[in-house]
C-alpha positions as CSV (number, residue, x, y, z in Angstrom):
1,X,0.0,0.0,0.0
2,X,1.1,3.5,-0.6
3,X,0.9,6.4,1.8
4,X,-2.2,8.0,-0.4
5,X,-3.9,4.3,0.5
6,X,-3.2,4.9,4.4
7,X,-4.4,8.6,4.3
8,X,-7.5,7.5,2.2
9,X,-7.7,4.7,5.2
10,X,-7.8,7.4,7.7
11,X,-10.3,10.0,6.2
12,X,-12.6,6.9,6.0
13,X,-11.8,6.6,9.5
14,X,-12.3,9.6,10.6
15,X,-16.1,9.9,8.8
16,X,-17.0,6.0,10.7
17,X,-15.8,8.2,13.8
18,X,-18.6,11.3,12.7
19,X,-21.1,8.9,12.4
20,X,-20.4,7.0,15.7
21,X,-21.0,10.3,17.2
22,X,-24.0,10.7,15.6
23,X,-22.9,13.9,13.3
24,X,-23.5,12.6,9.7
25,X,-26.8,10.0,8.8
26,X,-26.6,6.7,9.9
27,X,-29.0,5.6,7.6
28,X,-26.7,6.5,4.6
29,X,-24.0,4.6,6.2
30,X,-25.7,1.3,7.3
31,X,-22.5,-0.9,7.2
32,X,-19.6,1.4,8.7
33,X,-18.8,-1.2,11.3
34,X,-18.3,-3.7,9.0
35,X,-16.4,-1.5,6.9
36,X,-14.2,-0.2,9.8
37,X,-13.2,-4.1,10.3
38,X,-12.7,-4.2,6.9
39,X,-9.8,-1.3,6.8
40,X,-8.4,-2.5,10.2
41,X,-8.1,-5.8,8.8
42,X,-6.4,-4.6,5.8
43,X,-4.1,-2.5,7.5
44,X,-2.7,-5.1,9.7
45,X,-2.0,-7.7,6.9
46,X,-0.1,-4.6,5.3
47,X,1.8,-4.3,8.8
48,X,2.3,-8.1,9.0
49,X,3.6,-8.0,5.1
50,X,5.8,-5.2,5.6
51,X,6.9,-6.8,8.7
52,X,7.5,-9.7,7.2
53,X,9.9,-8.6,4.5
54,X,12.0,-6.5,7.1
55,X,13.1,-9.7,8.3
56,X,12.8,-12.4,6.0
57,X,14.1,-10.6,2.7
């Protein structure tokens, strides 16, 4: 991943974090949580990958 893919990670972030707090509609947003999984997910297989190659290659 690149570092626009981690600051596109953390604007989506930070709008799942508005609409926790009830400041944008819920409605339009119905699967956040899920979503929010999703980009935590992805980020830690990035870590792990990245970590990986630090010290196996």
């Amino acid at each position: 991943m690149t570092d626009k893919d981690f600051k596109n990670i953390e604007d989506i972030k930070r709008i799942l974090k508005y609409l926790d707090k009830g400041k944008l509609d819920i409605e339009s947003w119905s699967n956040t949580l899920d979503l929010n999984k999703s980009l935590n997910l992805l980020i830690e297989e990035h870590k792990e990958l990245v970590d990986h190659m630090k010290h196996h290659h």
